[in-house]
Backbone as a printed PyTorch tensor [residue, N CA C, xyz], in Angstrom:
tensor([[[123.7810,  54.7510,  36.0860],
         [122.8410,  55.6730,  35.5010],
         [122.9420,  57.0100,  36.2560]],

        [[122.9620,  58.2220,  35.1190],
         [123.3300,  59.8580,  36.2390],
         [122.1830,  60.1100,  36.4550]],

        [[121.7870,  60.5080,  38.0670],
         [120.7550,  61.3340,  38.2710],
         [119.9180,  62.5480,  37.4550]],

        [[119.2590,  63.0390,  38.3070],
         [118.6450,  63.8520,  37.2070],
         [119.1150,  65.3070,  37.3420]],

        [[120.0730,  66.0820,  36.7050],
         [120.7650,  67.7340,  37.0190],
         [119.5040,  68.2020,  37.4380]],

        [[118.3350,  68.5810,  36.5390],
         [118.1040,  69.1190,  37.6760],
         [117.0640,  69.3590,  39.1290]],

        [[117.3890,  67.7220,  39.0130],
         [116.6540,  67.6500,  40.7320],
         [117.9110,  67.7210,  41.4800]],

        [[119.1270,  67.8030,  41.2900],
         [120.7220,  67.9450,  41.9600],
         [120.6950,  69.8870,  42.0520]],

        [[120.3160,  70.3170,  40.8650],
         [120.7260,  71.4280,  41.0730],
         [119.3670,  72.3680,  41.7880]],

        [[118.2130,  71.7520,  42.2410],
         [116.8330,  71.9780,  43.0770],
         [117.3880,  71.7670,  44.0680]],

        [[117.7030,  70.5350,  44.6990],
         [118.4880,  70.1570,  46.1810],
         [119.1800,  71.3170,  46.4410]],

        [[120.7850,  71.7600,  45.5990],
         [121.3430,  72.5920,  45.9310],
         [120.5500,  74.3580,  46.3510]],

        [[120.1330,  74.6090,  45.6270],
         [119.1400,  75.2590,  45.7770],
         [118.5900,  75.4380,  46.9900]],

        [[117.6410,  74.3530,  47.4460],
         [116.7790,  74.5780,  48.8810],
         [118.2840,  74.5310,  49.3080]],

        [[119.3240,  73.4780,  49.9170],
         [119.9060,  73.8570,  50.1600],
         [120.7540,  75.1740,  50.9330]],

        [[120.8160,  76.5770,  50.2420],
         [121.6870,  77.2430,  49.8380],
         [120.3200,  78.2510,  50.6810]],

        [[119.5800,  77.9510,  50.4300],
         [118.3680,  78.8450,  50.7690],
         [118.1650,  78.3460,  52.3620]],

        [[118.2150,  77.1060,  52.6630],
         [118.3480,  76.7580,  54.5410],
         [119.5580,  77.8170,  55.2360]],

        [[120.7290,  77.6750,  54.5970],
         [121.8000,  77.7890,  55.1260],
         [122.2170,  79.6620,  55.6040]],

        [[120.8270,  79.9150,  54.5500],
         [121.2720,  81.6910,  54.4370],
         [119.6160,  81.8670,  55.2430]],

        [[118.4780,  81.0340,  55.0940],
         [118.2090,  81.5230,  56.4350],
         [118.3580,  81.4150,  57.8340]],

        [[119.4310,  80.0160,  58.2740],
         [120.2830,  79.6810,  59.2070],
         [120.5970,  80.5610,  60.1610]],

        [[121.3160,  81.2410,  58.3370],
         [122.0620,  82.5230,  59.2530],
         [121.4580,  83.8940,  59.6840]],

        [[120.1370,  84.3680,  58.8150],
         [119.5970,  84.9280,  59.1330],
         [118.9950,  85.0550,  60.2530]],

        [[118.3570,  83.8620,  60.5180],
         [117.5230,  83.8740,  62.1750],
         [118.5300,  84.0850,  63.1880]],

        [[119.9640,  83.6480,  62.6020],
         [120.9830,  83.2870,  64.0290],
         [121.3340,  84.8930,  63.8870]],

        [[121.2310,  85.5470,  63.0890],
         [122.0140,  87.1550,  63.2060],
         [120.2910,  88.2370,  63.8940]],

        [[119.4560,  87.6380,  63.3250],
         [117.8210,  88.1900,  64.4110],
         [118.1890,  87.8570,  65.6340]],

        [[118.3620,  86.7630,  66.3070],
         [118.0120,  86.4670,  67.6110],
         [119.6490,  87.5910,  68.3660]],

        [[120.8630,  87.7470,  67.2540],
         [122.0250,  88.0870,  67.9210],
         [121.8220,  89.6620,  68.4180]],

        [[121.1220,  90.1790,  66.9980],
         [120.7890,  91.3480,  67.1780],
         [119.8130,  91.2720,  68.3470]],

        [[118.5960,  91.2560,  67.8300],
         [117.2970,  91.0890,  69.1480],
         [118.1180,  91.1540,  70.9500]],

        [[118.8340,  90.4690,  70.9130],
         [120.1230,  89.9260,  72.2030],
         [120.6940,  91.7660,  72.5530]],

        [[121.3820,  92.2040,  71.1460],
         [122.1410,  93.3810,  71.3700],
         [121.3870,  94.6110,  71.5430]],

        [[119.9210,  95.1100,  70.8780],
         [118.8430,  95.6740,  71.0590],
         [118.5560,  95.1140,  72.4160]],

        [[118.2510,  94.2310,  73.4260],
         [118.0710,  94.1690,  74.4320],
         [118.6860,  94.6610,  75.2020]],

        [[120.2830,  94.3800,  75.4550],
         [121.2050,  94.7970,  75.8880],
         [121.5100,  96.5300,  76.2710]],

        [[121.3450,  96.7640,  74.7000],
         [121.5890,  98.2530,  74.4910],
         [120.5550,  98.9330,  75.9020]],

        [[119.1340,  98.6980,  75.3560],
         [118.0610,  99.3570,  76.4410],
         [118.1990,  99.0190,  77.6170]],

        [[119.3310,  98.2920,  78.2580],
         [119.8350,  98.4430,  79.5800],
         [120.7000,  99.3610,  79.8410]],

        [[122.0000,  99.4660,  78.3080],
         [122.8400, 100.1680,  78.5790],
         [122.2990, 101.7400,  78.5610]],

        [[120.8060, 101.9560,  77.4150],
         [120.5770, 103.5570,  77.6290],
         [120.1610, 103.8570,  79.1230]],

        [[119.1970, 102.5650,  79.7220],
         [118.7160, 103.0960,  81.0920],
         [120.2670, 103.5930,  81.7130]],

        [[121.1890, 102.2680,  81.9470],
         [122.1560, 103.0100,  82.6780],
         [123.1960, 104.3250,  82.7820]],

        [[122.8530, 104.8620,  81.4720],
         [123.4900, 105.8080,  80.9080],
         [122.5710, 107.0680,  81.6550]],

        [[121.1650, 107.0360,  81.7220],
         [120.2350, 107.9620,  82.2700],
         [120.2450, 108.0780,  83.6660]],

        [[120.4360, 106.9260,  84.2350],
         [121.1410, 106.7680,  85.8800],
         [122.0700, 107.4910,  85.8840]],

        [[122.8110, 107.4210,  85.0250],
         [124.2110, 108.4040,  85.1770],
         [124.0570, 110.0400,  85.1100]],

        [[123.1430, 110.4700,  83.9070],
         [123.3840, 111.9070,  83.6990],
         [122.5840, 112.3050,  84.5040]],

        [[121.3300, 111.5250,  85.2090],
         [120.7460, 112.5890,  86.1480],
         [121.1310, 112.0260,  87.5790]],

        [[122.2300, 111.4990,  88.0390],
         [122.7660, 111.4560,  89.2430],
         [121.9930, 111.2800,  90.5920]],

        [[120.8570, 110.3920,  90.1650],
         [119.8650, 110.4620,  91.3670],
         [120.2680, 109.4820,  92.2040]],

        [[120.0520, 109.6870,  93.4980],
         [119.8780, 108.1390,  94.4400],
         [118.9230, 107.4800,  94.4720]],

        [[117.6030, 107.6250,  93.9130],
         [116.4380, 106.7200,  93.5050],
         [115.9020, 107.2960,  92.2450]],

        [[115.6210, 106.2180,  91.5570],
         [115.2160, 106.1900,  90.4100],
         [113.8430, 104.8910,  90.3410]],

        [[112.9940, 105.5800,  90.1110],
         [111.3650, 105.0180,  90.1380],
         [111.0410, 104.9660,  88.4260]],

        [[111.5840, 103.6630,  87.7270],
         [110.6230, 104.1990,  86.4350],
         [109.1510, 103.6390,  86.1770]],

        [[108.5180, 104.8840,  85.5180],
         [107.0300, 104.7190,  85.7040],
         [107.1490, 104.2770,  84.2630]],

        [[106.8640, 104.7790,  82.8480],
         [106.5780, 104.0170,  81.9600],
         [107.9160, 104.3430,  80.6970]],

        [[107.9000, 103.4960,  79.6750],
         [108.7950, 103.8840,  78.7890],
         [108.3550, 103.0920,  77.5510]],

        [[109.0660, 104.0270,  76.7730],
         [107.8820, 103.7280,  75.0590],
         [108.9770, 104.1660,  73.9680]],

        [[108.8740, 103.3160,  73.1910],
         [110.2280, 103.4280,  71.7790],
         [109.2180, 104.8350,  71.1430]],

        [[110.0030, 105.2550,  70.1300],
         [109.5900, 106.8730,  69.1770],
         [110.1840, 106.0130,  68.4980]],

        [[109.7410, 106.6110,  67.3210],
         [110.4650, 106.7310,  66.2500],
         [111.8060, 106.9650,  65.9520]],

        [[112.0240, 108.2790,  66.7990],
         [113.4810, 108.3640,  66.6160],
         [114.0230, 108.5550,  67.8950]],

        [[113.7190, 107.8950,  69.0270],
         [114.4140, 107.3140,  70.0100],
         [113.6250, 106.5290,  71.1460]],

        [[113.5630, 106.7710,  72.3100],
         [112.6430, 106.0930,  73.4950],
         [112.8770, 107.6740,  74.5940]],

        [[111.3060, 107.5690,  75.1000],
         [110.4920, 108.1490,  76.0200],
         [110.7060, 107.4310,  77.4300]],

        [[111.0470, 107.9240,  78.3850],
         [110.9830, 107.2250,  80.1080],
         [110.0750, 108.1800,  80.8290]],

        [[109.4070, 107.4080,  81.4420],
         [108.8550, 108.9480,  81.9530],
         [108.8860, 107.8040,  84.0330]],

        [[109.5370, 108.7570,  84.9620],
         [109.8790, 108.2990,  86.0450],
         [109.9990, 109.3710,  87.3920]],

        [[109.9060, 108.7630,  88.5930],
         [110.2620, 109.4850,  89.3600],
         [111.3910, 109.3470,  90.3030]],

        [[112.4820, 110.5870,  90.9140],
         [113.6630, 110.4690,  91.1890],
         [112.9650, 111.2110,  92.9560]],

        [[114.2010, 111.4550,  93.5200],
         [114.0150, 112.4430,  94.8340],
         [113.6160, 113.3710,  94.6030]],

        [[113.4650, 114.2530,  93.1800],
         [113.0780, 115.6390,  92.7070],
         [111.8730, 115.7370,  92.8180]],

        [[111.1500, 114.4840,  92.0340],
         [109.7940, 114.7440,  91.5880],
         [109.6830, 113.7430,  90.8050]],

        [[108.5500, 114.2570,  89.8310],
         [108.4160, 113.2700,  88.1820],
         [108.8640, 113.9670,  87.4920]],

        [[109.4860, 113.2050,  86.3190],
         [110.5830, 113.4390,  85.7670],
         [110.3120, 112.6080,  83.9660]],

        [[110.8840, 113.2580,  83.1600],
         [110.6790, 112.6380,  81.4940],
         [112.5350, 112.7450,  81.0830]],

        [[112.3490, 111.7430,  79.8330],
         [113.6660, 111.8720,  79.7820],
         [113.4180, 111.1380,  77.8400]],

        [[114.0510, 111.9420,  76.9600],
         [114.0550, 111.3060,  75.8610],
         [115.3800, 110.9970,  75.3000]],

        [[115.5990, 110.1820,  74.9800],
         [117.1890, 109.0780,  74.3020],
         [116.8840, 109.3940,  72.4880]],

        [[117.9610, 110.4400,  72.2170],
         [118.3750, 110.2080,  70.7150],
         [118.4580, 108.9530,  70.2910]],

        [[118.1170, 108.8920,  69.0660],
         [118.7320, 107.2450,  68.5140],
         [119.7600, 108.1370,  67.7820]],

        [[119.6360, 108.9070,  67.3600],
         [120.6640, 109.6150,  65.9800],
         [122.3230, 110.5340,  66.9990]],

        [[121.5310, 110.7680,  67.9070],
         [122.7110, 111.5850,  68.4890],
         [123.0410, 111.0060,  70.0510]],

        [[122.6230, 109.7160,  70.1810],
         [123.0960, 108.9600,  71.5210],
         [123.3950, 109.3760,  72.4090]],

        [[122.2740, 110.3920,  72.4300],
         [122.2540, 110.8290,  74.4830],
         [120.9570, 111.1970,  74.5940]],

        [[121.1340, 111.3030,  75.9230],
         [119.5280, 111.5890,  77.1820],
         [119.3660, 112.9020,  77.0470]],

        [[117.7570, 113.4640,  76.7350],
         [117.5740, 115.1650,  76.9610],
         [116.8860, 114.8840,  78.7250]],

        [[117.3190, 115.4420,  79.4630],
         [116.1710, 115.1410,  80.4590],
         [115.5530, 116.1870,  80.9630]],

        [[114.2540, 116.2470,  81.6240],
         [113.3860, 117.0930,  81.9340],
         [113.6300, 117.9960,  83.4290]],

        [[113.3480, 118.7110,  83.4010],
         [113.2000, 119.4080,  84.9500],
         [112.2900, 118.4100,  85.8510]],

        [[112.1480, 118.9990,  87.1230],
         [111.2550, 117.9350,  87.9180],
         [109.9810, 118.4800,  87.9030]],

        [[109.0640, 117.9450,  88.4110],
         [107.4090, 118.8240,  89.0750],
         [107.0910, 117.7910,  89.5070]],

        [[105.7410, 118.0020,  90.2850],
         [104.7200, 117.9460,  91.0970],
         [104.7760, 116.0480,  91.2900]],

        [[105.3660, 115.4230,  91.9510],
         [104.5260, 113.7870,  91.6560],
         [103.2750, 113.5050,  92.0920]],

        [[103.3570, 114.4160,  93.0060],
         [100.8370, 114.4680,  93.5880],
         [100.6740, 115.9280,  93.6600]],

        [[100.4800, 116.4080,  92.6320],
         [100.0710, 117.7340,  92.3930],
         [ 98.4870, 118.1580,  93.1460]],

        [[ 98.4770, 119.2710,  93.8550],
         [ 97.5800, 119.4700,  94.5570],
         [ 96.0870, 119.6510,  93.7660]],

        [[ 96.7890, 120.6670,  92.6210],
         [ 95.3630, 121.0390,  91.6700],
         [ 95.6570, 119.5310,  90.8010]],

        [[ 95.7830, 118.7370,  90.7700],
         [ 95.0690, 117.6630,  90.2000],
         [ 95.5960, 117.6700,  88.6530]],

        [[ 97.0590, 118.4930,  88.3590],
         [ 97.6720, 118.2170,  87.2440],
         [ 99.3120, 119.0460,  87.2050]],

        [[ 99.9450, 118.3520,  86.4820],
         [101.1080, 119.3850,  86.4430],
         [101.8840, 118.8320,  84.9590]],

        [[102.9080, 119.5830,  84.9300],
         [103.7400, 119.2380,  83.2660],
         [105.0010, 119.6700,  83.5450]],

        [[106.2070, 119.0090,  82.8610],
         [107.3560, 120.0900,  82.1500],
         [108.3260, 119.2060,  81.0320]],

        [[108.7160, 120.1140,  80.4310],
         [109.3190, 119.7560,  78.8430],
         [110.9040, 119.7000,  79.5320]],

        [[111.4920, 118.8640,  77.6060],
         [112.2860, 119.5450,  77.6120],
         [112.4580, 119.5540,  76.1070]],

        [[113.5530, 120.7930,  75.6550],
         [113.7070, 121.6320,  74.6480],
         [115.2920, 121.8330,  74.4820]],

        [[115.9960, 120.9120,  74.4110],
         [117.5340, 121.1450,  73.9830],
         [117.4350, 121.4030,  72.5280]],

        [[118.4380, 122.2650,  71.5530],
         [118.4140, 122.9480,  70.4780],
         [119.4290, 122.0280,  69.7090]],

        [[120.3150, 120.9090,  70.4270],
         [121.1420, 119.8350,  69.6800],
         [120.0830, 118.6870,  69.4200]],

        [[119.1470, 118.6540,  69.9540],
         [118.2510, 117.5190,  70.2780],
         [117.1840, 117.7240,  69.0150]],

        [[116.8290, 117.2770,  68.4720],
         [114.9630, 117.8070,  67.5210],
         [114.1380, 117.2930,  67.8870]],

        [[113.3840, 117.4520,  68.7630],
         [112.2150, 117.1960,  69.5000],
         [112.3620, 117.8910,  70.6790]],

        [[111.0490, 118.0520,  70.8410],
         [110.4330, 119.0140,  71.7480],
         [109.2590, 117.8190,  72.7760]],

        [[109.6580, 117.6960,  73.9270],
         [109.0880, 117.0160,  75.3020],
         [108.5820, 117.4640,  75.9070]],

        [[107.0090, 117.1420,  76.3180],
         [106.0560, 117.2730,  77.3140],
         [105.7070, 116.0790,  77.9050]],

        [[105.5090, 116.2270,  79.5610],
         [105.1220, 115.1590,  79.8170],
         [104.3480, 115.6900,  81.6540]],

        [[103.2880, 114.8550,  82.1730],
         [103.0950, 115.6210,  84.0010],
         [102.5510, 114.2160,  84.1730]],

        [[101.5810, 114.6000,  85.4960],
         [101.0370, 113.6330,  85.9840],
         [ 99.6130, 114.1040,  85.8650]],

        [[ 98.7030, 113.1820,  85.9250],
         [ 97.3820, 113.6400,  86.4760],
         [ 96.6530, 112.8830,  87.9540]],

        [[ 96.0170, 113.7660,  88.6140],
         [ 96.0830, 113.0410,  89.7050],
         [ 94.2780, 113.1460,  90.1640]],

        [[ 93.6600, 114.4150,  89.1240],
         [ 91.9780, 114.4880,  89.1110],
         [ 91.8100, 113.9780,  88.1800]],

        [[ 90.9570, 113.1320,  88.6170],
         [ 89.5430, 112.5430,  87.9420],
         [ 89.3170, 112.6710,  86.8360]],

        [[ 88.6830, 113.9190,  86.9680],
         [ 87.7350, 114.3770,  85.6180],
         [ 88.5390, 114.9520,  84.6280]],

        [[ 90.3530, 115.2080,  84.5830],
         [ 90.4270, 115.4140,  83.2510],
         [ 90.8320, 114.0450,  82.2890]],

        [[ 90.2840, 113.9230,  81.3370],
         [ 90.2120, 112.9890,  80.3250],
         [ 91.3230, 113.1810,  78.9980]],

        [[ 91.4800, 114.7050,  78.7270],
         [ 92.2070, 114.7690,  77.7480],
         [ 93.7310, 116.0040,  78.3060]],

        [[ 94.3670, 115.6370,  77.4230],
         [ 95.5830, 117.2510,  77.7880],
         [ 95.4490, 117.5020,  76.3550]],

        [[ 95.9690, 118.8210,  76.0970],
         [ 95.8480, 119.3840,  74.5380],
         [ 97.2520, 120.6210,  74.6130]],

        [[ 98.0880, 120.1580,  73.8400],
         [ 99.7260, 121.2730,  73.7780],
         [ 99.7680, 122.1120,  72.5820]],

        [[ 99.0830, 123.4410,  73.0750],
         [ 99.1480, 124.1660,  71.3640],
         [100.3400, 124.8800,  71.5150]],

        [[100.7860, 125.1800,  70.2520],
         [101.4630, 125.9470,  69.6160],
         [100.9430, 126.9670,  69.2230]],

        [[101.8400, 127.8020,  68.2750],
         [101.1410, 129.2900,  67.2220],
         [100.4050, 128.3950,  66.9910]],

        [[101.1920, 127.3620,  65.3150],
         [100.0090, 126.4410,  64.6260],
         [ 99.9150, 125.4110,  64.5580]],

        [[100.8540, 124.5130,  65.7670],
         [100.4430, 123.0240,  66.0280],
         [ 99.8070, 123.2640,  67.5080]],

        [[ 98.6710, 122.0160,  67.2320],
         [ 97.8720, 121.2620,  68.3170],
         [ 98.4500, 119.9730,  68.5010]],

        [[ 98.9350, 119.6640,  69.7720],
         [ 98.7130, 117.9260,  69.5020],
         [ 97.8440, 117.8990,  71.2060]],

        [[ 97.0690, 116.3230,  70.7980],
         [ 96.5990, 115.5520,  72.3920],
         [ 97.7830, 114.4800,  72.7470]],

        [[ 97.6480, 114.7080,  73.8700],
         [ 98.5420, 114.0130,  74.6080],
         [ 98.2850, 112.2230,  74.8700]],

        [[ 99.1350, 111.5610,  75.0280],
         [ 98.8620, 110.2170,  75.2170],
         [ 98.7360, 110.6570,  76.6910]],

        [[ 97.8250, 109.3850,  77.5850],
         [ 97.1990, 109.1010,  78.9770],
         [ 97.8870, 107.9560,  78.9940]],

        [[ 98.5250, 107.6920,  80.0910],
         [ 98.5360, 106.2970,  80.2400],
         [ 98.0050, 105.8940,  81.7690]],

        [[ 97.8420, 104.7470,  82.3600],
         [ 97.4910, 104.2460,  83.6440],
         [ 98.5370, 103.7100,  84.0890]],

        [[ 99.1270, 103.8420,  84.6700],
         [ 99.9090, 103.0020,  85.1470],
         [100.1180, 102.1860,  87.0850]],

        [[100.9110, 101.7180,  87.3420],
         [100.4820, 101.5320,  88.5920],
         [100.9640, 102.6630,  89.8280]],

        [[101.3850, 103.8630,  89.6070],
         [101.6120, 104.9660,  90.1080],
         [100.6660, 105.9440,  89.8280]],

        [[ 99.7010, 105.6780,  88.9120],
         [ 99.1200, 106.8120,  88.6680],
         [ 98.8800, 107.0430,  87.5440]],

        [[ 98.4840, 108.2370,  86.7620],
         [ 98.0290, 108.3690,  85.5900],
         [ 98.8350, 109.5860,  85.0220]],

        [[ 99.7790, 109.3690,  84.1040],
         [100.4770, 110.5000,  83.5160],
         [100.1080, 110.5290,  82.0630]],

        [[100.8880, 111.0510,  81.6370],
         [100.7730, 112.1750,  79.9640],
         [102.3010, 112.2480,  79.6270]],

        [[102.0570, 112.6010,  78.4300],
         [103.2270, 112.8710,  76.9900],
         [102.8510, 113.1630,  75.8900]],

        [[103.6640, 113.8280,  75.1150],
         [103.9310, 113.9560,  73.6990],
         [105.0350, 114.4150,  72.9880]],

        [[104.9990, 115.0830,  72.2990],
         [105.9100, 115.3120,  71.9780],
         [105.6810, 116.4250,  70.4790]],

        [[106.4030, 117.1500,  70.1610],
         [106.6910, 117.9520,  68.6140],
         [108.1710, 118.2150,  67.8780]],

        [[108.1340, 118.3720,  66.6820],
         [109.4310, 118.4280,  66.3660],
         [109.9720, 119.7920,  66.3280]],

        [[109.3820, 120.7830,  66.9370],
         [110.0450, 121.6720,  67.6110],
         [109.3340, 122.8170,  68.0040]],

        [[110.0850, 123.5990,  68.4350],
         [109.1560, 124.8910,  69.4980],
         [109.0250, 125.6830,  68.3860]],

        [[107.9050, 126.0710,  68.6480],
         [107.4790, 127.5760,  67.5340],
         [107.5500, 128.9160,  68.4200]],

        [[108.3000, 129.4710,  67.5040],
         [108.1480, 130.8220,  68.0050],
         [107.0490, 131.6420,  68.0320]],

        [[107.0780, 132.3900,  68.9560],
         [105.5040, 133.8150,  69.0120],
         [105.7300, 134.1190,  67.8380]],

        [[104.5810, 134.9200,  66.3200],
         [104.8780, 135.6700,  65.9000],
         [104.8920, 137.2870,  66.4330]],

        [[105.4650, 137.7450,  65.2290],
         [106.5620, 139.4490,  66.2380],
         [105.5230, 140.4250,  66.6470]],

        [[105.8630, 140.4520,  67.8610],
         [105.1890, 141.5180,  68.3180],
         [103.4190, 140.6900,  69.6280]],

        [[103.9400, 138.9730,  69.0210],
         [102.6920, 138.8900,  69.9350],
         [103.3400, 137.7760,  71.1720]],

        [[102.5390, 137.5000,  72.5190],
         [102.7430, 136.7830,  73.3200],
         [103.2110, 135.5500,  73.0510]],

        [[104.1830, 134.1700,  73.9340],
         [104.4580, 133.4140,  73.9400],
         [103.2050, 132.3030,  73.6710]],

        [[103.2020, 132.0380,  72.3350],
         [101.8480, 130.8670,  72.0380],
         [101.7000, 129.8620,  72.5740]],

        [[102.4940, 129.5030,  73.7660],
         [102.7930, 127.9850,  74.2230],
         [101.2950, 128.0830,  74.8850]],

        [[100.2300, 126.8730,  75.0700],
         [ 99.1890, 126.3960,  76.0980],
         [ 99.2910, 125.1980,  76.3630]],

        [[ 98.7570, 124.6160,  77.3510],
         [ 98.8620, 123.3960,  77.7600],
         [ 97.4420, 123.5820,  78.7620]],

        [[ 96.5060, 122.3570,  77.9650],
         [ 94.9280, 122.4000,  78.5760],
         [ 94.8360, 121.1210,  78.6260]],

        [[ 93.9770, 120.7010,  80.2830],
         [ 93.2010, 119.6070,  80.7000],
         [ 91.7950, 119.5270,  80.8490]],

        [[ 91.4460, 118.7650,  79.7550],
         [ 89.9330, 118.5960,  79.8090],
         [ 89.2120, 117.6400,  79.8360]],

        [[ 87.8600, 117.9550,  80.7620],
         [ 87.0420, 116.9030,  80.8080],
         [ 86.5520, 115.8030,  80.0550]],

        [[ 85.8840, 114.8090,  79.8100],
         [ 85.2630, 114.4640,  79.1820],
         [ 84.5100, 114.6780,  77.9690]],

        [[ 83.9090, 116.0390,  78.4300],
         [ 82.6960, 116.3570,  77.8950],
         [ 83.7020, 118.0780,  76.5580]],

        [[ 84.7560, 117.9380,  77.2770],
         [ 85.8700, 119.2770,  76.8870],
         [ 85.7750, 120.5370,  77.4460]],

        [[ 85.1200, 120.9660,  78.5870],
         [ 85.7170, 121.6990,  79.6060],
         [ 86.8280, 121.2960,  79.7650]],

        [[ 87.1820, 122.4700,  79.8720],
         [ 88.7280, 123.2560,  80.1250],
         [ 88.7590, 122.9420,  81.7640]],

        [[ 89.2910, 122.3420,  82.8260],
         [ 89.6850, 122.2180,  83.8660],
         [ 91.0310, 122.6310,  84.4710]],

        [[ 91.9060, 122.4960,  83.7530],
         [ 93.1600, 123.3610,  84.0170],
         [ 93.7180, 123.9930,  82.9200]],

        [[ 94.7140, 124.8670,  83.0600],
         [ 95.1800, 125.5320,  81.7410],
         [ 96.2450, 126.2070,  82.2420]],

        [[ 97.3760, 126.6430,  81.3470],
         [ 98.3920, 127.2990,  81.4900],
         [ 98.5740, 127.9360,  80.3130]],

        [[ 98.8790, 129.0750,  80.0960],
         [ 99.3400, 129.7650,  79.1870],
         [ 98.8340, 131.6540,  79.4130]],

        [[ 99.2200, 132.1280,  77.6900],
         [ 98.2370, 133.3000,  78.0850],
         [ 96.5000, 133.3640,  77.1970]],

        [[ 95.7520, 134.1260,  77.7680],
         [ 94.6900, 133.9400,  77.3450],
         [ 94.2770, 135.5210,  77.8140]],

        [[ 93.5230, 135.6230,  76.4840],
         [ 93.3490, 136.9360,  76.7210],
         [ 94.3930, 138.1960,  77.2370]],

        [[ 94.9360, 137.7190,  76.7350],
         [ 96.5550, 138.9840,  77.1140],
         [ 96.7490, 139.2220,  78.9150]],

        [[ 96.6470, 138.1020,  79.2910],
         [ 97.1340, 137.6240,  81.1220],
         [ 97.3180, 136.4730,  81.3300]],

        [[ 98.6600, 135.7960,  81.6250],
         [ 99.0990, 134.7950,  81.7340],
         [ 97.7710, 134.1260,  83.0060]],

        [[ 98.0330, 132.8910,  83.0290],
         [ 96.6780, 131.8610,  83.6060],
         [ 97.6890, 130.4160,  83.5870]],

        [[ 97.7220, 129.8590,  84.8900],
         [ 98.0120, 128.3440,  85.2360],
         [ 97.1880, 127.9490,  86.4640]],

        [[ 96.6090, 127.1120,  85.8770],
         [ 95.9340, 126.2330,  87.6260],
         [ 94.6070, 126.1030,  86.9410]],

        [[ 93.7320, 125.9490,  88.0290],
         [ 92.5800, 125.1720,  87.9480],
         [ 91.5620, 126.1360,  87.7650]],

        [[ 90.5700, 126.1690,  86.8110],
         [ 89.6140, 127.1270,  86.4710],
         [ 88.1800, 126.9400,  87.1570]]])
């Protein structure tokens, strides 16, 4: 007596459907493996272009369109952002790792790169927020805690120019709680201003 087609051709079925997610999970875990891998190979690649003899990393965070390190070398503290699209490191100048006035920052701004990097430390208390204007972008900065201390980041997709004829619009403000202004850099009132107010 013949079975029944189609409980033969149901079997085949689940079947066919085990075997292709088999392979699916086995090509997740291969990848997952090579994505692991890789984020060793970008760290070591960042060891390389900034040539330090110590390298301290403080925190690091995927973007969208690449990963954020933010660390300290013999220089100072230090940021560093990894293209995913153009597979290299922008890295930052150094500053302050215990800044006296109780904050510090620096970018970076390569013109092959699209994104625009901010990142410091904070080392007072009372500021709660950072704020990076532009002409006509604002952004707040992420805080993080970490076990070195308490730094900052963000980021934009690119530098705006002054319009013509007026001062460099860049600011960068730390504020309280309550939003006093506690530190600031930029110009204000047509006289440049950095440090503690």
């Amino acid at each position: 007596m013949a079975g029944n087609p189609n409980r033969k051709s149901l079997k085949r079925i689940i079947a066919i459907i085990a075997i292709i997610v088999g392979i699916g999970l086995s090509g997740t875990a291969i990848l997952n493996i090579s994505l692991h891998h890789n984020k060793f190979d970008e760290i070591d690649s960042l060891l390389e272009k900034t040539q330090s003899k110590s390298f301290d990393l403080i925190y690091q965070e995927k973007a969208e369109n690449g990963l954020f390190v933010l660390f300290k070398d013999e220089f100072g503290f230090r940021h560093a952002f990894f293209s995913n699209k153009l597979k290299v490191w922008n890295v930052s100048g150094n500053t302050e790792a215990s800044p006296e006035d109780g904050f510090t920052w620096t970018m970076t701004n390569a013109p092959n790169i699209p994104i625009l990097t901010f990142a410091g430390v904070i080392t007072n208390e009372a500021i709660q927020t950072v704020i990076v204007k532009q002409r006509t972008l604002t952004k707040q900065a992420k805080i993080i805690t970490t076990t070195q201390g308490r730094v900052w980041f963000t980021h934009f997709d690119e530098l705006e120019a002054a319009a013509s004829g007026q001062p460099d619009p860049l600011k960068i403000e730390a504020l309280s709680r309550d939003g006093r202004v506690i530190w600031r850099e930029g110009i204000y009132d047509g006289m440049y201003y950095r440090g503690r107010i």
